[in-house]
C-alpha positions as CSV (number, residue, x, y, z in Angstrom):
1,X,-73.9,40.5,-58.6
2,X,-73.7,38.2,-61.8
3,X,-75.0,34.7,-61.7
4,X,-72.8,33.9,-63.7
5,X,-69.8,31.2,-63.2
6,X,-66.1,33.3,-63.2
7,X,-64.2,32.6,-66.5
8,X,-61.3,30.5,-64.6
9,X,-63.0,27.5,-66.3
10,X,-63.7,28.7,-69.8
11,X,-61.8,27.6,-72.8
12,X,-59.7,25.1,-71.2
13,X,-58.6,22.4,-73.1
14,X,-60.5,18.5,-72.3
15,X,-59.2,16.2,-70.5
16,X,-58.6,12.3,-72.4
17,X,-62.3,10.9,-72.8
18,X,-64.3,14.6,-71.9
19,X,-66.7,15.1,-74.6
20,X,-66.4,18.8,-76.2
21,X,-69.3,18.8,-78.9
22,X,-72.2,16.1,-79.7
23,X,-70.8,16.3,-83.7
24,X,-67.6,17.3,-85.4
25,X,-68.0,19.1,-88.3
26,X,-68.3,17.4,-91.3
27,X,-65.9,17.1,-94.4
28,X,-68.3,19.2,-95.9
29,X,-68.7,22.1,-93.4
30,X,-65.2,21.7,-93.5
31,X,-64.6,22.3,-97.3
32,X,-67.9,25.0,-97.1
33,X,-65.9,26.8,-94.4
34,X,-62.8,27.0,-95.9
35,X,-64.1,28.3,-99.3
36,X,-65.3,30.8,-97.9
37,X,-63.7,32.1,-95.7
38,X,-60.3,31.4,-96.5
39,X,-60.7,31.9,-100.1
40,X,-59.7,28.4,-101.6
41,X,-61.3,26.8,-104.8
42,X,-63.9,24.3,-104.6
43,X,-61.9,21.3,-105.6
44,X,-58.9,22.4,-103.4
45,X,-61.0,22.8,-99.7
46,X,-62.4,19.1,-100.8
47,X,-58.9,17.9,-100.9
48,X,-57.7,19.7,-97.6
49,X,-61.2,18.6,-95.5
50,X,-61.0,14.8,-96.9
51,X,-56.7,14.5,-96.6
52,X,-55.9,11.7,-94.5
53,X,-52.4,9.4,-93.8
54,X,-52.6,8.2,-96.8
55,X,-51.7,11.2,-98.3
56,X,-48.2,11.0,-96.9
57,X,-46.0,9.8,-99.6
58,X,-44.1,6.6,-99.4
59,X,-40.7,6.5,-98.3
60,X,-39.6,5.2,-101.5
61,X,-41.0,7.6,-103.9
62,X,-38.5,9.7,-103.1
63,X,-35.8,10.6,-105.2
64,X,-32.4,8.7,-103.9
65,X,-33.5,7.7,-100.8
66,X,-33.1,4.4,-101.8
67,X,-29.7,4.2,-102.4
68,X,-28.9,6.4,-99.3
69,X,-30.9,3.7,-96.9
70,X,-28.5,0.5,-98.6
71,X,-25.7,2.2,-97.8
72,X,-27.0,3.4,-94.2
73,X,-28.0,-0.5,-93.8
74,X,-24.7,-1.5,-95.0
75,X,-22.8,0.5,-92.2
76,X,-25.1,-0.4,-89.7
77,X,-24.3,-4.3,-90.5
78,X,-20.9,-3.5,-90.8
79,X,-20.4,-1.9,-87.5
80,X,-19.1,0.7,-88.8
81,X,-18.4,4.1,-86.6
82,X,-21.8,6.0,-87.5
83,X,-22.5,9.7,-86.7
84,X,-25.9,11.3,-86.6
85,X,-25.3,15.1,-87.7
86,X,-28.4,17.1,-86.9
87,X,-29.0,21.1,-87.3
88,X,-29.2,22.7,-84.1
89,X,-33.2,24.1,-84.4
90,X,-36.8,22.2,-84.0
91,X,-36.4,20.5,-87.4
92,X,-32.6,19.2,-87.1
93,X,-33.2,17.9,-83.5
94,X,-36.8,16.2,-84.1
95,X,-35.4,14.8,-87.0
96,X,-32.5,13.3,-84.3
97,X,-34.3,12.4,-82.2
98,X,-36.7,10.1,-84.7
99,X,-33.6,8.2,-86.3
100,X,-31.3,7.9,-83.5
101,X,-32.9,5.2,-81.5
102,X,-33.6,2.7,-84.2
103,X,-29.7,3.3,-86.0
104,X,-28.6,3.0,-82.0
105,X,-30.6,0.0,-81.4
106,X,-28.8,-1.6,-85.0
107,X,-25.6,-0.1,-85.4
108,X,-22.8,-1.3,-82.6
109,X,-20.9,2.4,-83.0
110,X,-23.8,4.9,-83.1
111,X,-23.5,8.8,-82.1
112,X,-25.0,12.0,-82.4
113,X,-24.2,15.3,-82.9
114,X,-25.8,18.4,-82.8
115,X,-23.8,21.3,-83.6
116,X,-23.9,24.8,-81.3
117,X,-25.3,27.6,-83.3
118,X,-22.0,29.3,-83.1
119,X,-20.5,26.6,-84.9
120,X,-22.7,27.6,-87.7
121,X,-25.4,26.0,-89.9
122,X,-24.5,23.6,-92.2
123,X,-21.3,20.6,-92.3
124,X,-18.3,22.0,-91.9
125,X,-14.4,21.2,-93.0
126,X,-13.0,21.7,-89.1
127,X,-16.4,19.7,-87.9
128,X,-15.0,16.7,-90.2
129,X,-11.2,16.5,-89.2
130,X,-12.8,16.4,-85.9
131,X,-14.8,13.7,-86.6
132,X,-12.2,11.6,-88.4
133,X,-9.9,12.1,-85.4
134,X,-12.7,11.0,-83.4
135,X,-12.7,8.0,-85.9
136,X,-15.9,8.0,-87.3
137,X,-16.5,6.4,-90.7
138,X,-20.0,7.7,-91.8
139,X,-21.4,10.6,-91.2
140,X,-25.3,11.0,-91.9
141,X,-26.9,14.7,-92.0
142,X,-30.1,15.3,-90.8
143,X,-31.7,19.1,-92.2
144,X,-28.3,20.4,-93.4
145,X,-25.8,19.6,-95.9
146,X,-27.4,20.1,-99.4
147,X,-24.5,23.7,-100.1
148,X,-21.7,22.0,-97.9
149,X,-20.0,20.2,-100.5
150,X,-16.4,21.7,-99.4
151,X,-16.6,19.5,-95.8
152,X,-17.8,16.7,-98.1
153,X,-14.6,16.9,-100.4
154,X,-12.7,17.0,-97.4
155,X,-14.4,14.1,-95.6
156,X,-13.5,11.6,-98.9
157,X,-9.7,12.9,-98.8
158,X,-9.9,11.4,-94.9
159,X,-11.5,8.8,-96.0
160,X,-15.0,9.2,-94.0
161,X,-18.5,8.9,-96.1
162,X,-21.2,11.6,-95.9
163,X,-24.9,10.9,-96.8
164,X,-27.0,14.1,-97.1
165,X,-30.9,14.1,-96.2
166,X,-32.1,18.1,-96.4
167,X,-35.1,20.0,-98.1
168,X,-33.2,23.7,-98.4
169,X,-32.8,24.8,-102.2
170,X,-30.1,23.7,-104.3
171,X,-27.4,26.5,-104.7
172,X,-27.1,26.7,-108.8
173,X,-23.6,27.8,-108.4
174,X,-22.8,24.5,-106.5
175,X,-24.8,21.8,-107.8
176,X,-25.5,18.5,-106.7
177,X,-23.4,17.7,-103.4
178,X,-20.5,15.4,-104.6
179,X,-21.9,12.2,-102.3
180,X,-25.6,10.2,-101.9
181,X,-28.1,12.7,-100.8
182,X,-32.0,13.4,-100.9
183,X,-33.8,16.3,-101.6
184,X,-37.1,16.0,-102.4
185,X,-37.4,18.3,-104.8
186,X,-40.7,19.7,-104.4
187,X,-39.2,21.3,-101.3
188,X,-42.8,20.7,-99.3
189,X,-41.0,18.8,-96.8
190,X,-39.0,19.7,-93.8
191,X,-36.3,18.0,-92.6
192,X,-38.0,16.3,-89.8
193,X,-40.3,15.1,-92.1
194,X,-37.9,13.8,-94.3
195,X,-36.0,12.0,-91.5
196,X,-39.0,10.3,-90.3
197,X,-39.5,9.2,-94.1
198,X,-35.9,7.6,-94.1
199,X,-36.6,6.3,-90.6
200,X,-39.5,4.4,-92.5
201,X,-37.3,2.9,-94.9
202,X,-34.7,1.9,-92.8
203,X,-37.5,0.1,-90.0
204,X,-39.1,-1.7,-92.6
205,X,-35.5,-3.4,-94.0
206,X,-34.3,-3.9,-90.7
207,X,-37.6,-5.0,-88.6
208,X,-40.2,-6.0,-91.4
209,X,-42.6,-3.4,-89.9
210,X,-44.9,-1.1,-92.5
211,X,-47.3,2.0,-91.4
212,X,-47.1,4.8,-89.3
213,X,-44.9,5.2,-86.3
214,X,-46.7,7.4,-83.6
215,X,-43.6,8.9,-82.4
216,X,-41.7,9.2,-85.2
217,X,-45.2,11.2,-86.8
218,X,-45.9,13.3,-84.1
219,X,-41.7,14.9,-83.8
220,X,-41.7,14.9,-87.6
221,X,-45.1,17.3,-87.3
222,X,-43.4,19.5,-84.3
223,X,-40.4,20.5,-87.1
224,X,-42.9,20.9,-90.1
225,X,-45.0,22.8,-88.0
226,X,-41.9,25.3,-87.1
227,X,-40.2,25.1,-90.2
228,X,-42.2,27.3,-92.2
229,X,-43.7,24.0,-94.2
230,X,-46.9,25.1,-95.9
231,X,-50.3,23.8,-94.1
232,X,-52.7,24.8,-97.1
233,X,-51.2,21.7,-98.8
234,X,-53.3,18.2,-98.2
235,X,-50.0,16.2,-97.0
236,X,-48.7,18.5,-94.2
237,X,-52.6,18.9,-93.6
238,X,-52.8,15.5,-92.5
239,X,-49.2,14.7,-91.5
240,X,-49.9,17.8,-88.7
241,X,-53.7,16.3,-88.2
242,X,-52.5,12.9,-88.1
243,X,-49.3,13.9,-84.9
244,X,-52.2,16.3,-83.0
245,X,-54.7,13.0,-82.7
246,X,-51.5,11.1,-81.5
247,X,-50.4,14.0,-79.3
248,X,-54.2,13.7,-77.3
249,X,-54.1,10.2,-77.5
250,X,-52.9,7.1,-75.0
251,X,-49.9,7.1,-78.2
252,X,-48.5,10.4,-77.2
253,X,-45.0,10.0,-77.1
254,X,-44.0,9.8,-73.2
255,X,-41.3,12.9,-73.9
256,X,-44.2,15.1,-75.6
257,X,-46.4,14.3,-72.4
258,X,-43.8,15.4,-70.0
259,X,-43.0,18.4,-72.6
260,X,-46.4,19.4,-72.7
261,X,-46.7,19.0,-68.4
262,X,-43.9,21.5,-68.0
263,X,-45.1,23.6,-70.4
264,X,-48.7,24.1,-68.6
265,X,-49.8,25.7,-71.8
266,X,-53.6,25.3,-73.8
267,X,-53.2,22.5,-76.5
268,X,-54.4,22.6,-79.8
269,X,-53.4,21.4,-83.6
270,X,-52.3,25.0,-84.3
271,X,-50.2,25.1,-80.7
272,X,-47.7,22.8,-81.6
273,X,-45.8,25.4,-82.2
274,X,-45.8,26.3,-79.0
275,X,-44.7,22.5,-78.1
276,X,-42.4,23.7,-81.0
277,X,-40.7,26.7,-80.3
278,X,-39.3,25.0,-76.8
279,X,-37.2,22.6,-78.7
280,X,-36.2,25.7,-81.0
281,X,-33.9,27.2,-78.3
282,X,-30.8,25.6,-79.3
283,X,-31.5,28.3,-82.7
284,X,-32.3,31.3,-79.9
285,X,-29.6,31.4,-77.3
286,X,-26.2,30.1,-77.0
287,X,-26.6,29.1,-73.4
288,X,-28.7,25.9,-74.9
289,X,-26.5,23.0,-76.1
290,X,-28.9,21.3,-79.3
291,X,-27.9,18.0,-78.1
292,X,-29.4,18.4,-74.5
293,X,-33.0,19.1,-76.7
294,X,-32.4,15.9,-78.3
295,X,-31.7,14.2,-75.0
296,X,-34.8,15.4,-73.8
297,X,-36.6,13.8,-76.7
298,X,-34.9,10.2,-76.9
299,X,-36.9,7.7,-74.6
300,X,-34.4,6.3,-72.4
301,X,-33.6,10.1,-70.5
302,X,-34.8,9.6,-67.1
303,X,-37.8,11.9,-66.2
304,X,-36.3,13.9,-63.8
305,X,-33.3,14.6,-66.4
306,X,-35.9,15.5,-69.1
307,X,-37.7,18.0,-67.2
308,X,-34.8,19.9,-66.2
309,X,-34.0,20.3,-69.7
310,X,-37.6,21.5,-70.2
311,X,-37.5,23.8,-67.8
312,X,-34.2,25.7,-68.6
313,X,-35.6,25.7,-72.3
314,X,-38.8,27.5,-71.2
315,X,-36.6,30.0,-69.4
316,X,-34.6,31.1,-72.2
317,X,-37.7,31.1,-74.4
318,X,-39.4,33.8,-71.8
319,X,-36.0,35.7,-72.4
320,X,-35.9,35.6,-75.9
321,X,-39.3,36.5,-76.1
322,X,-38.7,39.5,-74.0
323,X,-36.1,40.8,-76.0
324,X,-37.8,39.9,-79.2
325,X,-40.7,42.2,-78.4
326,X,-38.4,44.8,-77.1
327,X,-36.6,44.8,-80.7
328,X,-39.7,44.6,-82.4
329,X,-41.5,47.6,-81.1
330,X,-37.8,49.2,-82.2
331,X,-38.0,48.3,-85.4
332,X,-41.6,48.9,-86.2
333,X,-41.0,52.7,-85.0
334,X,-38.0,52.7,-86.9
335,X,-39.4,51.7,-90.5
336,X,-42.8,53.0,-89.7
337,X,-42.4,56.0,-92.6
338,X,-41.2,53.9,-95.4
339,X,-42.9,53.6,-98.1
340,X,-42.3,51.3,-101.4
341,X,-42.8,47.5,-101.9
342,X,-40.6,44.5,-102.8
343,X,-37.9,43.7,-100.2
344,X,-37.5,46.0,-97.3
345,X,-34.4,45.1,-95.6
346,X,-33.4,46.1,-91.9
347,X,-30.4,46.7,-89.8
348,X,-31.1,45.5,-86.1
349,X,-28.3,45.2,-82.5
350,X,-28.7,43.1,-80.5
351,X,-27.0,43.7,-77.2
352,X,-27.5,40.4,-75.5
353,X,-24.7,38.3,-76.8
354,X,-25.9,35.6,-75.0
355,X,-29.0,35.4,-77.4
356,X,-28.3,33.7,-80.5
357,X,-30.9,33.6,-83.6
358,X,-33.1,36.4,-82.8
359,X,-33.0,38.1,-86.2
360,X,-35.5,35.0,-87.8
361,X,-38.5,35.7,-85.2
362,X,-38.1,39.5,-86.0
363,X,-38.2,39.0,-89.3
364,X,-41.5,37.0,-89.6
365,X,-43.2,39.6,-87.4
366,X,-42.3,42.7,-89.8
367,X,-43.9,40.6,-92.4
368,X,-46.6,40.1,-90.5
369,X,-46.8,43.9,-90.0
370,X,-45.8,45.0,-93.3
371,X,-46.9,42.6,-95.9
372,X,-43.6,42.8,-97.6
373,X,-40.8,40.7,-98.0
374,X,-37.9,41.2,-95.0
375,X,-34.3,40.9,-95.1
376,X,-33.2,41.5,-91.4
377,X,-29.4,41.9,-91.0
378,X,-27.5,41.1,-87.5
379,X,-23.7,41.8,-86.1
380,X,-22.6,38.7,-84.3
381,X,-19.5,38.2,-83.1
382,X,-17.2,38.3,-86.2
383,X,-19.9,37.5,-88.5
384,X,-23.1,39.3,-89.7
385,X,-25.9,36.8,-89.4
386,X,-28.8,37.6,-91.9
387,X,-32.9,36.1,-92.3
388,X,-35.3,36.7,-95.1
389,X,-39.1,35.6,-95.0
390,X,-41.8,36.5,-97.2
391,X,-45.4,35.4,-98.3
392,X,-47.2,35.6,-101.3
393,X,-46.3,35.1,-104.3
394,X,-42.6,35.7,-103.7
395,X,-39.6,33.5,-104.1
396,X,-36.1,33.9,-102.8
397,X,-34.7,31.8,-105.4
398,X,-33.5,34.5,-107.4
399,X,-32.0,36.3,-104.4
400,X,-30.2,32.8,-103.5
401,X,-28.3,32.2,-106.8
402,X,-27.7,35.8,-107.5
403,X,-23.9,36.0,-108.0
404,X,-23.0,39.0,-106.7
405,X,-25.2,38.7,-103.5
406,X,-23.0,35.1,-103.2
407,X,-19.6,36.3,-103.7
408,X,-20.4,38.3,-100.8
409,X,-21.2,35.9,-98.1
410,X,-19.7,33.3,-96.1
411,X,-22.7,30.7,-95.5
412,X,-26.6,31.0,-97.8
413,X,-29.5,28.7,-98.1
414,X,-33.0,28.1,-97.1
415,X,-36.5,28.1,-99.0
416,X,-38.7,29.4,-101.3
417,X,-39.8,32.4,-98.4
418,X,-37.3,31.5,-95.6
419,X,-33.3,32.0,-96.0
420,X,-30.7,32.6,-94.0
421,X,-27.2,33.3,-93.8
422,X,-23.7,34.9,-93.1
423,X,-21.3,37.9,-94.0
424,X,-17.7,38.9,-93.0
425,X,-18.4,42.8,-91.5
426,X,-16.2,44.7,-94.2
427,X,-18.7,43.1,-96.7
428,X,-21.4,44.6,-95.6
429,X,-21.4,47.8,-97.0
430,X,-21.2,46.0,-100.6
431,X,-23.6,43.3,-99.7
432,X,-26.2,45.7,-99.1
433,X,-25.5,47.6,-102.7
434,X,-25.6,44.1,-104.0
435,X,-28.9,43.6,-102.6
436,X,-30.4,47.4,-103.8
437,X,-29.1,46.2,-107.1
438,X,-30.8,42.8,-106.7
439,X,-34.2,44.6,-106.1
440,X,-33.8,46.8,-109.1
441,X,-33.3,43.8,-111.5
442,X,-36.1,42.0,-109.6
443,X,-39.1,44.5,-109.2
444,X,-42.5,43.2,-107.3
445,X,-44.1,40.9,-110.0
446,X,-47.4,42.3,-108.8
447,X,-49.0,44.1,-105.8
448,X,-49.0,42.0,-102.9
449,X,-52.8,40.5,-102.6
450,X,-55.3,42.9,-100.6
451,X,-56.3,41.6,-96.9
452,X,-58.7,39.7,-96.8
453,X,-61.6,41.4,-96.0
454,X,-63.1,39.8,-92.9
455,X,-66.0,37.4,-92.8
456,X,-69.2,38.2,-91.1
457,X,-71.2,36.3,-88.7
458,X,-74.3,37.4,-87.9
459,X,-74.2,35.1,-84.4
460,X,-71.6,32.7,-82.7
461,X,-72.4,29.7,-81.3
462,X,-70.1,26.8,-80.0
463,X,-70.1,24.7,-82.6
464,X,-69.1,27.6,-85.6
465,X,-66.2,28.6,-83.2
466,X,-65.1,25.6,-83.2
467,X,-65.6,24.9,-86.9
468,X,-63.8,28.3,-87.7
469,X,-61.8,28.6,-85.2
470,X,-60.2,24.7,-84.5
471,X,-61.7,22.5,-87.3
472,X,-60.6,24.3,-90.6
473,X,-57.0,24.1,-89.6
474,X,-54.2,23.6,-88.7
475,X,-53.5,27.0,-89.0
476,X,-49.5,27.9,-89.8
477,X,-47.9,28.8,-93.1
478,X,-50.4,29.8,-96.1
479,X,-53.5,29.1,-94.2
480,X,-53.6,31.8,-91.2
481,X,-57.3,31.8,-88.9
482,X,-59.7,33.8,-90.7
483,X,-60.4,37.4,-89.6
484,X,-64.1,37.7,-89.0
485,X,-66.6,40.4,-87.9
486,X,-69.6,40.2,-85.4
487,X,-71.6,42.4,-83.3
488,X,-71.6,41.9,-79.2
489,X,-73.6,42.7,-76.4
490,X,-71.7,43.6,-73.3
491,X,-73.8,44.2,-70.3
492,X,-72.5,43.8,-66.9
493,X,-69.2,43.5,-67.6
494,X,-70.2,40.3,-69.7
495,X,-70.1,39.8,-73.0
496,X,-72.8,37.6,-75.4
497,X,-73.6,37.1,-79.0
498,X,-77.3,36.2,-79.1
499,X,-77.7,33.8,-75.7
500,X,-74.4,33.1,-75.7
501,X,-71.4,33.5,-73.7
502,X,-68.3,35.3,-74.9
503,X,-65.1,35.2,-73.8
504,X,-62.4,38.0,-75.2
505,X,-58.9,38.6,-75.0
506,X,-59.9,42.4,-74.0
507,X,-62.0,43.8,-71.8
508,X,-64.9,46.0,-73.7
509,X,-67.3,48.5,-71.8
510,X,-71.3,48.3,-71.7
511,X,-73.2,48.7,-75.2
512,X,-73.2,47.1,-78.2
513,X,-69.6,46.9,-80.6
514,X,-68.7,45.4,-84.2
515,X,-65.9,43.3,-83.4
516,X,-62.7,42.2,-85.9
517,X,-61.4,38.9,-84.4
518,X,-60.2,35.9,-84.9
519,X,-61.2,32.6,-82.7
520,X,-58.3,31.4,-80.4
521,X,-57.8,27.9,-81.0
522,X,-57.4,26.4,-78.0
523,X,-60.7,28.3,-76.3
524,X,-63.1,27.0,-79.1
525,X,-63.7,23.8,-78.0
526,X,-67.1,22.8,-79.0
527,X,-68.8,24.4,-75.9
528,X,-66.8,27.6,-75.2
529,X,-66.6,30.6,-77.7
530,X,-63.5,32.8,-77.1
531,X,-62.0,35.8,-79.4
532,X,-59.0,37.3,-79.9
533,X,-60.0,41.0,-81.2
534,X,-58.6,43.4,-83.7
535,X,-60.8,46.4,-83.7
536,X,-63.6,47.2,-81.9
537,X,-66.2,50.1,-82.5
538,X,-68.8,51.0,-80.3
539,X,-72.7,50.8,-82.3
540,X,-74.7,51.9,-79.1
541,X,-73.2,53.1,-76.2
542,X,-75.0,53.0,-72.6
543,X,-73.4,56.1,-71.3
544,X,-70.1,57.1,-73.2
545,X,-70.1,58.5,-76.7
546,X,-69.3,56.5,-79.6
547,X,-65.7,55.3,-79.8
548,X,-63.3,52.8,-81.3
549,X,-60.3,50.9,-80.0
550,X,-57.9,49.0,-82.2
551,X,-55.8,46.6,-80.0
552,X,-52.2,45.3,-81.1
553,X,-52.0,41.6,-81.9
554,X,-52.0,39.1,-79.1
555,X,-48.8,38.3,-78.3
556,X,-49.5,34.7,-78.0
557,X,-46.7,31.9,-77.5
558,X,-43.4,33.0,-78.2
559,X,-42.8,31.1,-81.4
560,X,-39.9,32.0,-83.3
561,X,-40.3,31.1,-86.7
562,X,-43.9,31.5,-86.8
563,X,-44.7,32.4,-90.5
C-alpha cells in the first residue's frame, strides 16, 4: 500500500495568509518564459512581465468622455429622471453594477435597466417610448448603443437624451451615433472597462477622490476577461492582474466573496472566467432576468437575496453547459470532412427554447477545434440569431460593412474577431449566398499560423509549474497556456517527474510516457504540479505493449465566450 498522502488535498487553492512558494518568479523569469514559450519578442514579454496599474489609461484620455461626464453631472445636479441602460451579458451588467451606486448615491431619480435577451441587443425605438412614458429624461448606455442611432432619433423627437459609452465597431454605413458617445477607438476595451473608466471621471468631479477603486477594478476585469478583450496586451495584463490581487485580498468585493462561496470552484487569475460566465446567464437562457445579476452585484442586496440569485445562475449554467456539449459533439461530426480555409459557417437547432445565446459558446469551440474562422447561424423564434469568432490574423471588419451582408439583417455589430447578429428567416437563404460571395471577394490573406509546437521540459518541479502554468498569465484571448512536453514515471498507480509528485487530469498505467499537456492553473500553486494532458505515448511499458492515447480537451468551467 502507498505511503503516500490521497490526492483530496492536492492543488487546492491557499487560503488568505498560506504561503504557496518561498519566491515568485521574477519579471525576468517572467519575460524569459514568455519568450519562449509563447513566442513573443524580447521587448514585448518585458512590457507584459513589468505592466502594472499604471498602465491603465486615464479616464480623460479618452476620446469624448469628457463631454459625456458634464452632461451626466449636469443631470445628476439637476435631478433629472436618469436611466442606466446596460446589455444583458457579463460586460453590460458589470459595467451596471460599477456606475449604478455612485449615479444612485448623486442623482435623486436614478434607475436601471437591463434588457432580456429577447428584447434584443442594442437600444431600441419601442425600449424608448417606453421609457419616455415612464418619464425618464436621460438615458445612459452601458456596452450598447454605438449602431442604434434609429432609437436615438426617436428619443430627441420625445424629447429624452441618450449618451452612448460602447467599444463594438463603428458600422461605416451608419456613422457616428447622432448624440455624445465614447468609443475608444482602439477597441482594446470592453465595456465594463470603459464604464469603470467613466465611473472614474464622474467620482473624482463629484467626491474629489483619484486612484483605483477595488470594486469597480475587479467587475470591470470580470467583463474584459469574458468579452473576448485581448490579454497579450500590457493594459488588460495588468487591469486582469491588478482585479485577481483584489479578488484574494481583504478588498475583494463582498458580492465577489459570496459569488465565489457559492460557486465552490478553484480560483485563479485565468478562472475569472469562471466567476465570469455565472453573471453571463442573462446572454444563455431566457429564464434569467439581467437585472437580477446586477442585483446580485450592487452592495446593498441582502446576502440571503444574493445567493439565491447565485444559485439559480449556477443551475442554468450546468444546463447550458449540458446542451452546449451535446451540440458540440453534433457539429464536430457534422463538419468533420470539410476541408478549405477562410470562414466556415454552420447551421445549428437548438431544441430548448428556453436557452437563449447558445450559438456564441459553440462558436468559439469550433474555432478552437478547427483553427478557422466560424460563423454559427441559429433559428430563434421569429428571428435567426447569428455569432462569428475568429483568431489570428483575421478581422470581421470587412464582413461588418459589407453591404449586401447588411441589407440582409435586422441587428450587426461586435469586434475585430467577435460579432453577432440577426436575420428575418426568408432572408436566410440570400444571406448565406451573400456571405459565399463575401468569402470569394475576401480570400484567407495567408495560412493560418502552424501550432505551436510544444515546449519541452526535461523535469517539473513546483516552482516551473507555477511559473508556466500561473505566473506567465492571465491566460484568455491571444495568450492561451503553453502546450508543453515531458516524460513521466508512473509506478504504482502514481505518477512523478524526477522526485516529484504529479497530479493528472487522466489516469495513465505503469511505465514511462511522453506527455503533451498543459499546467492547470489553479493546481500549480508553488508546491503542487498538476497537468491537464493532450497525448500520451507509452516509451517503456511494464507489461502492455507500446501504445498511445490522445484524450479530448478538458472540459473545464463552462465559460461561454471563452476565446
Amino acid at each position: 500500500t502507498s505511503s503516500w498522502p490521497s490526492w483530496a488535498g492536492l492543488g487546492r487553492v491557499r487560503r488568505k495568509g498560506e504561503k504557496t512558494m518561498e519566491r515568485p518568479p521574477s519579471p525576468e523569469q517572467v519575460a524569459a518564459a514568455l519568450e519562449r514559450f509563447c513566442g513573443f519578442s524580447p521587448e514585448r514579454t518585458r512590457a507584459l512581465a513589468t505592466a502594472g496599474l499604471e498602465q491603465i489609461r486615464s479616464p480623460w484620455s479618452i476620446p469624448g468622455l469628457e463631454a459625456l461626464a458634464e452632461r451626466l453631472l449636469r443631470a445628476l445636479r439637476k435631478g433629472e429622471r436618469l436611466l442606466l441602460f446596460g446589455d444583458f451579458d457579463t460586460d453590460g451588467v458589470t459595467g451596471s453594477a460599477i456606475l449604478f451606486p455612485l449615479l444612485l448615491q448623486h442623482g435623486r431619480h436614478v434607475h436601471r435597466y437591463n434588457p432580456p435577451y429577447r428584447e434584443g441587443y442594442g437600444l431600441h425605438v419601442e425600449q424608448v417610448e417606453r421609457f419616455a412614458h415612464q418619464g425618464i429624461q436621460v438615458i445612459l448606455t452601458v456596452d450598447s448603443g454605438i449602431s442604434s442611432h434609429q432609437a436615438v432619433e426617436r428619443a430627441r423627437q420625445l424629447g429624452l437624451e441618450v449618451l452612448i459609452t460602447d467599444h463594438h465597431l463603428l458600422r461605416p454605413d451608419l456613422g457616428p451615433p447622432p448624440t455624445l458617445w465614447v468609443d475608444p477607438p482602439d477597441h482594446l476595451l470592453s465595456g465594463a472597462q470603459l464604464a469603470y473608466l467613466l465611473f472614474l471621471a464622474l467620482r473624482e468631479r463629484l467626491e474629489g477622490k483619484t486612484g483605483h477603486d477595488p470594486r469597480g477594478l475587479a467587475l470591470s476585469a470580470l467583463g474584459a476577461q469574458m468579452d473576448w478583450v485581448p490579454v497579450d496586451e500590457p493594459e488588460t495584463r495588468a487591469w486582469v492582474s491588478g482585479a485577481q490581487a483584489i479578488i484574494n485580498s481583504a478588498d475583494c468585493p463582498h458580492e465577489l466573496q459570496v459569488l465565489r462561496e457559492v460557486l465552490g470552484e478553484r480560483y485563479t487569475a485565468s478562472e475569472m472566467r469562471s466567476l465570469s460566465s455565472v453573471l453571463n446567464m442573462g446572454k444563455r437562457s431566457h429564464l434569467v432576468e439581467p437585472g437580477s445579476v446586477v442585483e446580485a452585484l450592487l452592495p446593498e442586496t441582502p446576502d440571503e437575496r444574493r445567493r439565491q440569485i447565485f444559485r439559480f445562475l449556477l443551475q442554468e449554467r450546468a444546463r447550458a453547459h449540458r446542451a452546449g456539449e451535446t451540440l458540440l459533439a453534433q457539429a464536430l461530426e457534422d463538419i468533420r470532412r470539410e476541408e478549405g480555409e477562410g470562414l466556415l459557417v454552420y447551421e445549428v437547432q437548438v431544441p430548448d427554447e428556453t436557452l437563449s445565446e447558445v450559438e456564441g459558446p459553440l462558436t468559439s469551440r469550433l474555432v478552437e477545434a478547427t483553427g478557422r474562422p466560424v460563423l454559427v447561424l441559429r433559428p430563434a423564434g421569429p428571428q435567426i440569431n447569428f455569432s462569428g469568432r475568429a483568431r489570428g490574423n483575421f478581422s470581421f471588419e470587412p464582413f461588418l460593412s459589407d453591404p449586401d451582408i447588411l441589407a440582409l439583417t435586422t441587428s450587426m455589430g461586435g469586434h475585430r474577431q467577435a460579432i453577432g447578429g440577426s436575420l428575418r428567416p426568408e432572408n436566410l437563404r440570400p444571406f448565406l449566398e451573400a456571405v459565399h460571395r463575401w468569402k470569394e471577394r475576401h480570400p484567407p490573406s495567408s495560412s493560418p499560423p502552424p501550432e505551436r509546437p510544444p515546449g519541452r521540459l526535461e523535469r517539473l518541479d513546483p516552482d516551473t509549474a507555477y511559473l508556466l502554468g500561473r505566473a506567465i498569465g492571465p491566460f484568455g484571448h491571444r495568450l492561451p497556456p503553453p502546450r508543453l512536453l515531458t516524460t513521466l514515471q508512473v509506478r504504482g498507480g502514481w505518477a512523478f517527474s524526477g522526485p516529484f509528485l504529479v497530479e493528472t487530469d487522466r489516469p495513465l498505467e505503469a511505465g514511462e510516457w511522453e506527455v503533451t499537456f498543459t499546467f492547470d492553473e489553479a493546481g500549480c500553486d508553488g508546491q503542487n504540479i498538476v497537468l491537464r494532458i493532450e497525448e500520451a505515448v507509452r516509451k517503456s511499458p511494464t507489461s502492455n505493449p507500446p501504445g498511445s492515447a490522445r484524450f479530448p480537451p478538458a472540459g473545464g468551467p463552462p465559460e461561454g465566450d471563452r476565446p
